[in-house]
PyMOL Python script that loads the backbone (N, CA, C, O; Angstrom):
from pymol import cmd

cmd.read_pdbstr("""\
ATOM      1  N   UNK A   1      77.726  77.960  82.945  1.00  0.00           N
ATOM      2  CA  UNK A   1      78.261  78.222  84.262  1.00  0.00           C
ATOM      3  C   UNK A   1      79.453  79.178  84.127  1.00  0.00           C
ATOM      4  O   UNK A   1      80.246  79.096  83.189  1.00  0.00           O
ATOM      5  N   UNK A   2      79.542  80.092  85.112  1.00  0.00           N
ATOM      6  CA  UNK A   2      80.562  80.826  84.880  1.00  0.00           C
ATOM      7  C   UNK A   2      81.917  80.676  85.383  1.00  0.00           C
ATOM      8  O   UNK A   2      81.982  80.234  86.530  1.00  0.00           O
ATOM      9  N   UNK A   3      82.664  80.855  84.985  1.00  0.00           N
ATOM     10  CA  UNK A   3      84.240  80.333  84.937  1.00  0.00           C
ATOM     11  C   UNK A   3      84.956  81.276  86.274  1.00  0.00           C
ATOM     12  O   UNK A   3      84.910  82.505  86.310  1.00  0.00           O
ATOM     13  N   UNK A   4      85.478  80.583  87.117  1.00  0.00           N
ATOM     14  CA  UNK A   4      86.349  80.584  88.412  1.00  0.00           C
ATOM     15  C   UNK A   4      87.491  82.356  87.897  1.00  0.00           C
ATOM     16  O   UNK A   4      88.367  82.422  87.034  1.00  0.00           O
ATOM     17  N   UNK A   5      87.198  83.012  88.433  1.00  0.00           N
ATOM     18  CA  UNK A   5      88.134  83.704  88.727  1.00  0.00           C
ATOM     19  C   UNK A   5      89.572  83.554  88.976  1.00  0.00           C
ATOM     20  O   UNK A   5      89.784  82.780  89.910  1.00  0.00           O
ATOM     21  N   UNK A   6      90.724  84.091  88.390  1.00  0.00           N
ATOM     22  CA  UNK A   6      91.976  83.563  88.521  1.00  0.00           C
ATOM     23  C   UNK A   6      92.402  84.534  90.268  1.00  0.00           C
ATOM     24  O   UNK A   6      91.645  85.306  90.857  1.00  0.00           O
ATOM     25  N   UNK A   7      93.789  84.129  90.678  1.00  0.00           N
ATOM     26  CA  UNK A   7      93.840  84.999  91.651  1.00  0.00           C
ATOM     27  C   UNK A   7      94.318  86.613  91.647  1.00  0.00           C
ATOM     28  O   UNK A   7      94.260  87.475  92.523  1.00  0.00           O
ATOM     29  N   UNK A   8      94.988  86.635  89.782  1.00  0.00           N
ATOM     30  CA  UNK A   8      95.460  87.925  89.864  1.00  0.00           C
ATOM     31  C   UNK A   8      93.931  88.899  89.359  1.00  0.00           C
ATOM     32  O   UNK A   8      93.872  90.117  89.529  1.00  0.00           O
ATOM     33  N   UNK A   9      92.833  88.108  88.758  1.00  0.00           N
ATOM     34  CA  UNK A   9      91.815  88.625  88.331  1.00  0.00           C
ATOM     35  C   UNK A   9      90.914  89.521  89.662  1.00  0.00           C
ATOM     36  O   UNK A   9      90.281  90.561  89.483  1.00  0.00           O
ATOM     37  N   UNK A  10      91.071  88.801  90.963  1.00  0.00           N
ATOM     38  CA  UNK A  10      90.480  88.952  92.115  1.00  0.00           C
ATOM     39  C   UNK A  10      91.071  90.300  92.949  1.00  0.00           C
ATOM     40  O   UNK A  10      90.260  90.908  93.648  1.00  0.00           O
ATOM     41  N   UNK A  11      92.447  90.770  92.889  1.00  0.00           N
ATOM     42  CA  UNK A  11      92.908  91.491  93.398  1.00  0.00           C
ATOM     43  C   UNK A  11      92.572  92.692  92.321  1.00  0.00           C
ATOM     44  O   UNK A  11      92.434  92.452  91.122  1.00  0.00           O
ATOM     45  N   UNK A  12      92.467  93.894  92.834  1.00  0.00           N
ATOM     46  CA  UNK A  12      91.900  95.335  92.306  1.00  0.00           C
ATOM     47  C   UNK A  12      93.632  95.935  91.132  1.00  0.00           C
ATOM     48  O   UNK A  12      94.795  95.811  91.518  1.00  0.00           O
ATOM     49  N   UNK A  13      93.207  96.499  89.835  1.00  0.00           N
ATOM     50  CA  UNK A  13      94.714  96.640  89.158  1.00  0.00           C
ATOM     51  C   UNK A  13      95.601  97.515  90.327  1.00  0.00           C
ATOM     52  O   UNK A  13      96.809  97.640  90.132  1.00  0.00           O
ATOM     53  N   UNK A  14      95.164  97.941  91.190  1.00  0.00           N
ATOM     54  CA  UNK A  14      96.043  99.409  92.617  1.00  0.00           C
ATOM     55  C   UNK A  14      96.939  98.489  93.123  1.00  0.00           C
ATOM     56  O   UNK A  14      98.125  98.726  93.350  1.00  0.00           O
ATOM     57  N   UNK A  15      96.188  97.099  93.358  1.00  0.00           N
ATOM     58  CA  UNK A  15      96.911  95.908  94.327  1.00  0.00           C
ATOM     59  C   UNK A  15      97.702  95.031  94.041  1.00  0.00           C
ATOM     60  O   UNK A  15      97.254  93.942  94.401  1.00  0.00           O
ATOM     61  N   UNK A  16      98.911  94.938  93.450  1.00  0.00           N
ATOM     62  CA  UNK A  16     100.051  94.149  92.730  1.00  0.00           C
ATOM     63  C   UNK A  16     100.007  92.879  93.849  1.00  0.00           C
ATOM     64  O   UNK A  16     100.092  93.144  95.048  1.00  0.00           O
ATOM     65  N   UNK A  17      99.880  91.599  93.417  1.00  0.00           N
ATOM     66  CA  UNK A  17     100.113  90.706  94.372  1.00  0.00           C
ATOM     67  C   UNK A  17     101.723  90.830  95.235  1.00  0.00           C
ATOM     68  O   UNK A  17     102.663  91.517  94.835  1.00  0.00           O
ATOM     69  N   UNK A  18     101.720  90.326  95.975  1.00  0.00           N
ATOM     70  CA  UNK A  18     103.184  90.429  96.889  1.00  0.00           C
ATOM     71  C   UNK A  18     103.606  89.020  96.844  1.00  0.00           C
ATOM     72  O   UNK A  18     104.727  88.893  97.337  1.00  0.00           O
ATOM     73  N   UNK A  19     103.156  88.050  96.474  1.00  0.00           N
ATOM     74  CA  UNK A  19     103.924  86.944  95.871  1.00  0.00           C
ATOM     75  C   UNK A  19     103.439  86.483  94.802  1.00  0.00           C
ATOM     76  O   UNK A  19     102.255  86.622  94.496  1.00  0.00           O
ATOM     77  N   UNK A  20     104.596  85.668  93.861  1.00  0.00           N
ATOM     78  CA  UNK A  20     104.532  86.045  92.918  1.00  0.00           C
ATOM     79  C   UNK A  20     105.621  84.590  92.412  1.00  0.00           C
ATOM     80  O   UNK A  20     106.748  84.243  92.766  1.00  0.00           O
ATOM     81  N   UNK A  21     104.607  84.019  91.422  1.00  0.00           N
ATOM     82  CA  UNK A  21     105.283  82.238  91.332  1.00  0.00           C
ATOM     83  C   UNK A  21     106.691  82.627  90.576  1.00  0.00           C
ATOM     84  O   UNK A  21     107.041  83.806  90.636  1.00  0.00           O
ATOM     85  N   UNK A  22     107.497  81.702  89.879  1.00  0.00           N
ATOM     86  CA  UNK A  22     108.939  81.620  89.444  1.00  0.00           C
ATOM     87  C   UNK A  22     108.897  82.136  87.905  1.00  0.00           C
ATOM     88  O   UNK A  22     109.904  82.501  87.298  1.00  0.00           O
ATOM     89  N   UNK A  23     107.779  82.118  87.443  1.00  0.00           N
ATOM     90  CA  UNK A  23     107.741  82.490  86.432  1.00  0.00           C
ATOM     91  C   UNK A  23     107.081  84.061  86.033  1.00  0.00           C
ATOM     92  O   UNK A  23     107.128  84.574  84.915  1.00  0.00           O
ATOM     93  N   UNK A  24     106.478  84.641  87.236  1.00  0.00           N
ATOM     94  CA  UNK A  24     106.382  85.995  87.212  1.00  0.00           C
ATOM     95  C   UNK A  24     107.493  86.561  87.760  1.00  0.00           C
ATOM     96  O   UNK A  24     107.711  87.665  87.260  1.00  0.00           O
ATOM     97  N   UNK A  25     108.193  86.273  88.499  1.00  0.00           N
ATOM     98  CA  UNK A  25     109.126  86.751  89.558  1.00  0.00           C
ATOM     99  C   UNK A  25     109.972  87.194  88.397  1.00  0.00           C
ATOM    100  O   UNK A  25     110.125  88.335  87.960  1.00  0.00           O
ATOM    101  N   UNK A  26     110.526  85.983  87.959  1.00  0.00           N
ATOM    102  CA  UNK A  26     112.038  86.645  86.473  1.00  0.00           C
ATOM    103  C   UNK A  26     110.861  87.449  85.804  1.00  0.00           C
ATOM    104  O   UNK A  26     111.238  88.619  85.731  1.00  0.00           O
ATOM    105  N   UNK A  27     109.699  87.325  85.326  1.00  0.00           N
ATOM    106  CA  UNK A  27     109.517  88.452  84.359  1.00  0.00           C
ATOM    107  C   UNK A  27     109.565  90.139  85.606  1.00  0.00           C
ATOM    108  O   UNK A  27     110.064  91.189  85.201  1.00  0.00           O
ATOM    109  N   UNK A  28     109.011  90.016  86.900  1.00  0.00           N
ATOM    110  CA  UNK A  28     109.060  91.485  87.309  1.00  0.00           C
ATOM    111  C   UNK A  28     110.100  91.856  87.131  1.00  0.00           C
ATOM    112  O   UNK A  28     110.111  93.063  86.890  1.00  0.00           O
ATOM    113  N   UNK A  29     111.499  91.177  87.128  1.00  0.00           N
ATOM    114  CA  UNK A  29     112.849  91.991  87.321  1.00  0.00           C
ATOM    115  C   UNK A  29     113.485  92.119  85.619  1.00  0.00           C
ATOM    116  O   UNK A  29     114.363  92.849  85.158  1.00  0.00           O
ATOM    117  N   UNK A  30     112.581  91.032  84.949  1.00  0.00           N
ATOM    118  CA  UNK A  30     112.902  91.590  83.418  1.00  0.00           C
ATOM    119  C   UNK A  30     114.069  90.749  82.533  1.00  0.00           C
ATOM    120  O   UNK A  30     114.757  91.065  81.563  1.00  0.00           O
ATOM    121  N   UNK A  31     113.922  89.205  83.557  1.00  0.00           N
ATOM    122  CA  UNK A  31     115.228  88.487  82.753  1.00  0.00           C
ATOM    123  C   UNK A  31     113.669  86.975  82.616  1.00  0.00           C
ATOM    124  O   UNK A  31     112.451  87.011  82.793  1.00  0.00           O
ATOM    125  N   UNK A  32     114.820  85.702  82.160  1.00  0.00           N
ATOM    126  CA  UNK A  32     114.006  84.645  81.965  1.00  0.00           C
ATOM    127  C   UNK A  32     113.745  83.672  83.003  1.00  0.00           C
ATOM    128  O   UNK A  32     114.377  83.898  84.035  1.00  0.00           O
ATOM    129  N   UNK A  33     113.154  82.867  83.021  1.00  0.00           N
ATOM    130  CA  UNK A  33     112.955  82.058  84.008  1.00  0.00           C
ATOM    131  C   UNK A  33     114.355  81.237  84.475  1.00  0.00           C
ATOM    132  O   UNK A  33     114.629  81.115  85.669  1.00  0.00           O
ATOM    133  N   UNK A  34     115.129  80.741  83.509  1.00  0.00           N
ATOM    134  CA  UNK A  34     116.534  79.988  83.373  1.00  0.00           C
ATOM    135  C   UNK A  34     117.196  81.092  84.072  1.00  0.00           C
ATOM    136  O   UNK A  34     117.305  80.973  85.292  1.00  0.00           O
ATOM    137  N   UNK A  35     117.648  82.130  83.519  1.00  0.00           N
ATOM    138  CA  UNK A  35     118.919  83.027  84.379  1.00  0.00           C
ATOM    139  C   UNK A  35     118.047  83.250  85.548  1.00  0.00           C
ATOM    140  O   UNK A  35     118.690  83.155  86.594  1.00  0.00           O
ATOM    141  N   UNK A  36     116.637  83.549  85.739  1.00  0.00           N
ATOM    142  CA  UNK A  36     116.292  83.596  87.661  1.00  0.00           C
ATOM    143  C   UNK A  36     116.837  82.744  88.109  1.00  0.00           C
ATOM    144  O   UNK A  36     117.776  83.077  88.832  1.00  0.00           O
ATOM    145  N   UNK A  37     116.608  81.408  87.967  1.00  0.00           N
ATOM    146  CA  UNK A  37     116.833  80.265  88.644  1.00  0.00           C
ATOM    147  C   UNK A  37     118.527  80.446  89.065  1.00  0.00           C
ATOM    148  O   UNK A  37     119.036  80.045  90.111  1.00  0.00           O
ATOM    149  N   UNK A  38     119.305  81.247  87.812  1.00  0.00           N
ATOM    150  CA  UNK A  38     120.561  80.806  88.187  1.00  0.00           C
ATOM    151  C   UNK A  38     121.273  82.265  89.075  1.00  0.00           C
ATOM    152  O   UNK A  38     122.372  82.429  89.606  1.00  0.00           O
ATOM    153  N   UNK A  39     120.304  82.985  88.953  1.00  0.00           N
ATOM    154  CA  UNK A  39     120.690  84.004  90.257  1.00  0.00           C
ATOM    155  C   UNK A  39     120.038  84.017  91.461  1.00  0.00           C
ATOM    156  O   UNK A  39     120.514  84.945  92.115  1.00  0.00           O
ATOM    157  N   UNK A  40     119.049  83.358  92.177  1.00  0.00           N
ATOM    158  CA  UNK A  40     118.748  82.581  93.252  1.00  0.00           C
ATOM    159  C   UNK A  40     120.078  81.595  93.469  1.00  0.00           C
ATOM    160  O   UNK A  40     120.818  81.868  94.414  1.00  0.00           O
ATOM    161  N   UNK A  41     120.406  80.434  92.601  1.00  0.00           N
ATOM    162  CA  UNK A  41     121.173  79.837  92.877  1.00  0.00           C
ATOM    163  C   UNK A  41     122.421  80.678  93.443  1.00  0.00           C
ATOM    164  O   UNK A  41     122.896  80.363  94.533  1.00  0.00           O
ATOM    165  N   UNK A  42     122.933  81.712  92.728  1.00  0.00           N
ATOM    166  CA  UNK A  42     124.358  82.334  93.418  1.00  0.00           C
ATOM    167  C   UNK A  42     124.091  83.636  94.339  1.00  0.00           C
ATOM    168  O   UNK A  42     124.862  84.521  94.712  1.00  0.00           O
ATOM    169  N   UNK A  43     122.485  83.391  94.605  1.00  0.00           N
ATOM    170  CA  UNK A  43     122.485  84.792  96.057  1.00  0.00           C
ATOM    171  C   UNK A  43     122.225  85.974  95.595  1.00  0.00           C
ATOM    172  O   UNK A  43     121.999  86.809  96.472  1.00  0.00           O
ATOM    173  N   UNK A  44     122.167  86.415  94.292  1.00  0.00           N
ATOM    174  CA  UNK A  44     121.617  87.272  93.639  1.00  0.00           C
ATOM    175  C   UNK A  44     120.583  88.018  93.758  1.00  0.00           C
ATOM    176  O   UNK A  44     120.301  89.187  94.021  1.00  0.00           O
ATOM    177  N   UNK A  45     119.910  86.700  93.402  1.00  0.00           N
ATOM    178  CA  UNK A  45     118.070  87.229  93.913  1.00  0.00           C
ATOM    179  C   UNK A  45     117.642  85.814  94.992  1.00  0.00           C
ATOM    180  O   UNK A  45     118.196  84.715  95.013  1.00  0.00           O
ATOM    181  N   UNK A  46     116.530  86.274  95.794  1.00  0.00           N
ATOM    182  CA  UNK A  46     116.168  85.761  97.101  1.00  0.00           C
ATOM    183  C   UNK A  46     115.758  84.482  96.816  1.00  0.00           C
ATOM    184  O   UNK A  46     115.582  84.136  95.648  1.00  0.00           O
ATOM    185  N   UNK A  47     115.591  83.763  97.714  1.00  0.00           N
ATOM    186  CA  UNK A  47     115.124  82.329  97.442  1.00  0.00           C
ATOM    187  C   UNK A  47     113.109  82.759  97.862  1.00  0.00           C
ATOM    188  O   UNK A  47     112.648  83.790  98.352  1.00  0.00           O
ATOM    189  N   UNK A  48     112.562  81.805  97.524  1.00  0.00           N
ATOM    190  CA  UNK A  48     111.538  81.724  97.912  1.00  0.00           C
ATOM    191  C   UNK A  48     110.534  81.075  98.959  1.00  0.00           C
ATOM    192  O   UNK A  48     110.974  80.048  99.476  1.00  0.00           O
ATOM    193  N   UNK A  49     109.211  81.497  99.390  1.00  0.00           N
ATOM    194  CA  UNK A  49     108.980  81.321 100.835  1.00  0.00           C
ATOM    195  C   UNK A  49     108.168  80.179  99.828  1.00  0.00           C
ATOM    196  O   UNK A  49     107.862  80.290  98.640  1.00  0.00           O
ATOM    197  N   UNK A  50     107.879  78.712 101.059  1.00  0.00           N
ATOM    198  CA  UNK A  50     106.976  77.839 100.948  1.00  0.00           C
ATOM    199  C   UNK A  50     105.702  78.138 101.388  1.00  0.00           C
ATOM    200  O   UNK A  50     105.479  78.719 102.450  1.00  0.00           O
ATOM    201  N   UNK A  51     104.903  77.781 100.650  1.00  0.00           N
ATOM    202  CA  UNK A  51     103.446  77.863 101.029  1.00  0.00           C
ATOM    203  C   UNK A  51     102.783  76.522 100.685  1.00  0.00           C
ATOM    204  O   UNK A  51     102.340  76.337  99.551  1.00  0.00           O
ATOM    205  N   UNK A  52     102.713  75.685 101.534  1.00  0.00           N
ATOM    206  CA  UNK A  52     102.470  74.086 101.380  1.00  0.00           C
ATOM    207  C   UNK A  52     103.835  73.777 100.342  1.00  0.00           C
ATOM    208  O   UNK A  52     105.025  73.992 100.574  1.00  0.00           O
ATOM    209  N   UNK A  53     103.251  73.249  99.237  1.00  0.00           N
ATOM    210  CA  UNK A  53     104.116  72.428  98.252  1.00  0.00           C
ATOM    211  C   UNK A  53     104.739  73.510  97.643  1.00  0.00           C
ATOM    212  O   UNK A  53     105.916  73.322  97.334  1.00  0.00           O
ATOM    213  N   UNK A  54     104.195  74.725  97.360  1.00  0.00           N
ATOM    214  CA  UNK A  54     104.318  75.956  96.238  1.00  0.00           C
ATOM    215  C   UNK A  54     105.440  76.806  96.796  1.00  0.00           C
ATOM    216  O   UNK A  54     105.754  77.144  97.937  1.00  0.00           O
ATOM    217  N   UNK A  55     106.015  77.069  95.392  1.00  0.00           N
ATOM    218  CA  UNK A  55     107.459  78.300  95.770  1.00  0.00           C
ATOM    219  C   UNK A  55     106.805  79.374  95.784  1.00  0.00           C
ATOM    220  O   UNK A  55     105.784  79.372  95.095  1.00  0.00           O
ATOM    221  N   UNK A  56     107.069  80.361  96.378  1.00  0.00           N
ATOM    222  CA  UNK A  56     106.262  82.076  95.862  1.00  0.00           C
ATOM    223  C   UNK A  56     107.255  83.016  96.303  1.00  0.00           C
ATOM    224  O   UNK A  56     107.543  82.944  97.498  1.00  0.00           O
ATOM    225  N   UNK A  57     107.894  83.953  95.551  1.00  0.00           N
ATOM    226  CA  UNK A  57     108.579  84.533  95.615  1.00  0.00           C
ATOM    227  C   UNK A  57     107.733  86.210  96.048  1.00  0.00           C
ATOM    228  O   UNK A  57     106.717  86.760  95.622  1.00  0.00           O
ATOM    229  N   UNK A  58     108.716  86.562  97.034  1.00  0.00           N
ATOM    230  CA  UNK A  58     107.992  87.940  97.458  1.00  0.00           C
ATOM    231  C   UNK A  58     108.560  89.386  96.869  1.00  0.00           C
ATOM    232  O   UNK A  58     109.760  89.612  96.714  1.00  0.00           O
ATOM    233  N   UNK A  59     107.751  90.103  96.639  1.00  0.00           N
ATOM    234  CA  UNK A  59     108.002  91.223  95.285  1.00  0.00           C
ATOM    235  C   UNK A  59     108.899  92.033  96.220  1.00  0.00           C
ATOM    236  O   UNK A  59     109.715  92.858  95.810  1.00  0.00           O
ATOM    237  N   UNK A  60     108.747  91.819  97.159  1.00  0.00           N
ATOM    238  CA  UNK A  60     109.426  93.209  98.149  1.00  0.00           C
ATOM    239  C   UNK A  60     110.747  92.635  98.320  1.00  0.00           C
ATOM    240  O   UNK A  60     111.528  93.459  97.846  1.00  0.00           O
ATOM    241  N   UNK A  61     111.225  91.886  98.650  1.00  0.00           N
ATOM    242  CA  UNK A  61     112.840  90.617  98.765  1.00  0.00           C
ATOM    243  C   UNK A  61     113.306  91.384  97.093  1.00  0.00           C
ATOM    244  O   UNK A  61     114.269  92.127  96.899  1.00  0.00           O
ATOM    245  N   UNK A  62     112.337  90.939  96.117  1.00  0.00           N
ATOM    246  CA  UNK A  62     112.450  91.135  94.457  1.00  0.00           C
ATOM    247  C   UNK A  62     113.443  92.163  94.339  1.00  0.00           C
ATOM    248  O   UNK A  62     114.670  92.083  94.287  1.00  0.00           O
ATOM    249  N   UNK A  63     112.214  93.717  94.288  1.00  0.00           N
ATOM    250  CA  UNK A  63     113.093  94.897  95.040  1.00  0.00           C
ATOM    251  C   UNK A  63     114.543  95.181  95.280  1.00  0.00           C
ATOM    252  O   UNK A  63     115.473  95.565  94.571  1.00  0.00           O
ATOM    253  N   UNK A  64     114.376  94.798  96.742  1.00  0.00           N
ATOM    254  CA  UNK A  64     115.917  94.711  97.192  1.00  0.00           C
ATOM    255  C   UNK A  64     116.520  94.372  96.624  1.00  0.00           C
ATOM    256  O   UNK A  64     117.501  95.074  96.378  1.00  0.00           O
ATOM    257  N   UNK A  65     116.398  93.039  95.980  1.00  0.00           N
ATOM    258  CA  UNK A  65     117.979  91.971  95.486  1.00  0.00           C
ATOM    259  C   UNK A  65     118.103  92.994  94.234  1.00  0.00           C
ATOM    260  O   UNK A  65     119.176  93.403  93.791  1.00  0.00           O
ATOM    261  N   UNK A  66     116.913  93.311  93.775  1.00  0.00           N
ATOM    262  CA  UNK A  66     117.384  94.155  92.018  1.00  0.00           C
ATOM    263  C   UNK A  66     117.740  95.304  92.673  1.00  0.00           C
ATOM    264  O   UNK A  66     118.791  95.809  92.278  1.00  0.00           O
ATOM    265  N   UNK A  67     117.137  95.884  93.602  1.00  0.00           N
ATOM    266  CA  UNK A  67     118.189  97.825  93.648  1.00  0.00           C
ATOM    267  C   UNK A  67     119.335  97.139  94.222  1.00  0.00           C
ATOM    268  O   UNK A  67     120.145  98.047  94.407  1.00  0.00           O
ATOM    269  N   UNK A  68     119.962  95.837  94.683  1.00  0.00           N
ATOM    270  CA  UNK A  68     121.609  95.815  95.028  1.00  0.00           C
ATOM    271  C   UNK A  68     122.278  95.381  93.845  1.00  0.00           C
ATOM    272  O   UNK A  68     123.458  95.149  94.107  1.00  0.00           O
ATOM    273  N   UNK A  69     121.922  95.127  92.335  1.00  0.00           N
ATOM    274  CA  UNK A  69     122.526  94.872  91.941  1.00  0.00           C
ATOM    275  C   UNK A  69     123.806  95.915  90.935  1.00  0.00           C
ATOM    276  O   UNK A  69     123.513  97.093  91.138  1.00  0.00           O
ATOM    277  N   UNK A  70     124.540  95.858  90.371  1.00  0.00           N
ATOM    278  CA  UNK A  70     125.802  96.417  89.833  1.00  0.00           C
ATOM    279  C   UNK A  70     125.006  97.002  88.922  1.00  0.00           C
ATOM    280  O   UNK A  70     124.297  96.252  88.252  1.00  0.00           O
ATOM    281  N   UNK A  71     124.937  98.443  88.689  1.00  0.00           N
ATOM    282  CA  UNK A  71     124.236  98.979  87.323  1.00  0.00           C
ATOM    283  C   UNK A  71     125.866  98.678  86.598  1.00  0.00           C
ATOM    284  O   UNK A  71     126.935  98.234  87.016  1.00  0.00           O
ATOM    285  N   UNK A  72     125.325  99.216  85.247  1.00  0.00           N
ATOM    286  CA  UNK A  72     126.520  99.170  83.964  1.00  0.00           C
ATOM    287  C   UNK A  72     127.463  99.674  83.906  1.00  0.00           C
ATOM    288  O   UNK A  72     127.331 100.890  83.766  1.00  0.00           O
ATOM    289  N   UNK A  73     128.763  99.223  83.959  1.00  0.00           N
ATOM    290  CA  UNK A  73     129.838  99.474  83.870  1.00  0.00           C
ATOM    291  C   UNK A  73     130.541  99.534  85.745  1.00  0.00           C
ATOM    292  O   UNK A  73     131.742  99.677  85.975  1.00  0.00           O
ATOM    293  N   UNK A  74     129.568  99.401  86.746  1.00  0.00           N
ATOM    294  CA  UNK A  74     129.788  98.755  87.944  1.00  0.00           C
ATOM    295  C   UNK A  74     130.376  99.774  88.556  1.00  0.00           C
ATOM    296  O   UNK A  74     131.310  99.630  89.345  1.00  0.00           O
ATOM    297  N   UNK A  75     129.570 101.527  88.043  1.00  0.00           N
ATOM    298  CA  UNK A  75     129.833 101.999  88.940  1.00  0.00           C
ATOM    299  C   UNK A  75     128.290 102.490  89.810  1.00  0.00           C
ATOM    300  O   UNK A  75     127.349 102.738  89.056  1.00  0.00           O
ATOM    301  N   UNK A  76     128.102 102.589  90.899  1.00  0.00           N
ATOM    302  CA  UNK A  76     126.697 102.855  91.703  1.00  0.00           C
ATOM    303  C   UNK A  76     126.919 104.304  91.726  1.00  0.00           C
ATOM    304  O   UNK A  76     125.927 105.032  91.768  1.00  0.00           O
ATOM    305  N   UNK A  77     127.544 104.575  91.714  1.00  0.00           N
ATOM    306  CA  UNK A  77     127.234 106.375  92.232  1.00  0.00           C
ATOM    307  C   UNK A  77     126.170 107.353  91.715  1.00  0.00           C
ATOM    308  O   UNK A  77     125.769 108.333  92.343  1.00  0.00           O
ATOM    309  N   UNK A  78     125.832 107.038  90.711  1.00  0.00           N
ATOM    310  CA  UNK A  78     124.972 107.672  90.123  1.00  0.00           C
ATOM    311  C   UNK A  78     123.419 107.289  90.821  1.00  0.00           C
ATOM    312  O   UNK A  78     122.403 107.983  90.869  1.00  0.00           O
ATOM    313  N   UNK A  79     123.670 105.939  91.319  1.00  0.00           N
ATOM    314  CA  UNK A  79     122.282 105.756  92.149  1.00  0.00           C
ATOM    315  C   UNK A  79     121.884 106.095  93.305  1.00  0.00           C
ATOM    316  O   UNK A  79     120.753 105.924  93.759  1.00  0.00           O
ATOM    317  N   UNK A  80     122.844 106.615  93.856  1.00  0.00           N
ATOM    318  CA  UNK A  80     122.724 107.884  95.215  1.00  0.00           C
ATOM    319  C   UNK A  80     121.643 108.703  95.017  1.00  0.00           C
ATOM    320  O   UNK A  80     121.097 109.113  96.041  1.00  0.00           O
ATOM    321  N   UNK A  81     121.290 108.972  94.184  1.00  0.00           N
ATOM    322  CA  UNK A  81     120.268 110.468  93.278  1.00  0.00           C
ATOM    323  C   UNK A  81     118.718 109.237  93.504  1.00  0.00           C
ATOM    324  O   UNK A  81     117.708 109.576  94.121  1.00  0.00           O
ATOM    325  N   UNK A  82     118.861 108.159  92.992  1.00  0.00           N
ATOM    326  CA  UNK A  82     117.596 107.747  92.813  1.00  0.00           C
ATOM    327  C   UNK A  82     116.868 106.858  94.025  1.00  0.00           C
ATOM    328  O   UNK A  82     115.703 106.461  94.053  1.00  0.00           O
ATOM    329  N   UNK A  83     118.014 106.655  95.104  1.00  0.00           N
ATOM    330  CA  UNK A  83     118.375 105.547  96.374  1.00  0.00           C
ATOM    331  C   UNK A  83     117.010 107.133  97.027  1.00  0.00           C
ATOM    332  O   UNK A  83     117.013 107.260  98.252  1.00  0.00           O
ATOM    333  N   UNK A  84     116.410 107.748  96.545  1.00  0.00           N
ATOM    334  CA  UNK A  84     116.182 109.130  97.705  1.00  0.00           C
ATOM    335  C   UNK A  84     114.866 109.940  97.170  1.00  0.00           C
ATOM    336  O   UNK A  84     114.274 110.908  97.647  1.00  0.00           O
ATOM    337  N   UNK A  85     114.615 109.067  95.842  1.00  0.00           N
ATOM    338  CA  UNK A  85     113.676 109.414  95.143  1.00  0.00           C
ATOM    339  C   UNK A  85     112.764 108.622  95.470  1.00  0.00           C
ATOM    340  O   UNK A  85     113.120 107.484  95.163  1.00  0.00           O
ATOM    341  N   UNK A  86     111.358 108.633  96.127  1.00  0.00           N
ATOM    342  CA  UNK A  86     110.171 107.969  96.012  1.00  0.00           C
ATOM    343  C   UNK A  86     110.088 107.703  94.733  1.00  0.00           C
ATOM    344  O   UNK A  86     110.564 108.413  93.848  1.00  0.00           O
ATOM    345  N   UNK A  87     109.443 106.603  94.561  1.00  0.00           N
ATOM    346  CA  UNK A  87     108.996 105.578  93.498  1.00  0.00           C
ATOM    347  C   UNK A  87     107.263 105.661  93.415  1.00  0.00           C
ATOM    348  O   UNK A  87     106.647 104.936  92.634  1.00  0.00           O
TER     349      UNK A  87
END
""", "prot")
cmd.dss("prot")
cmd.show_as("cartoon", "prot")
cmd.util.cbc("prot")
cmd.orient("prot")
C-alpha cells in the first residue's frame, strides 16, 4: 500500500507553505527552536495563529518581525538600499 503523502510533499517546490509549525518557523529565520520560543516570548518574533489544538506560525508575520530586527552593530541605514529591492 502506498504511503500517505506528507503536507509539504503535496504543495508544488514554487509554493512555500505560509504556515509553518515551531520548529520550521526558528529554522526559516535561521536560529533554534529554544531562542524562537524566547523571542516570541519578548515580542521579537510573532506569536502564532491557532488552528484547533495546533500552533502555526505564518511566514509572512516571520518576514516582518526578521526585516525589523537590529542588523550588526545596530546601525539600519544601510538597509534603506535593500527595504526597495524586490526579493
Amino acid at each position: 500500500m502506498p504511503r500517505a503523502r506528507s503536507r509539504r510533499e503535496t504543495l508544488p517546490p514554487s509554493l512555500p507553505p505560509r504556515g509553518l509549525s515551531r520548529e520550521e518557523a526558528a529554522a526559516y529565520i535561521g536560529i533554534g527552536a529554544t531562542k524562537f520560543d524566547e523571542m516570541v516570548a519578548d515580542g521579537r518574533m510573532p506569536g502564532a495563529k491557532r488552528i484547533d489544538s495546533r500552533k502555526v506560525w505564518d511566514r509572512h508575520r516571520l518576514d516582518s518581525a526578521f526585516a525589523a530586527l537590529p542588523t550588526d552593530g545596530g546601525d539600519d541605514s544601510s538597509e534603506d538600499i535593500w527595504s526597495r529591492v524586490a526579493v
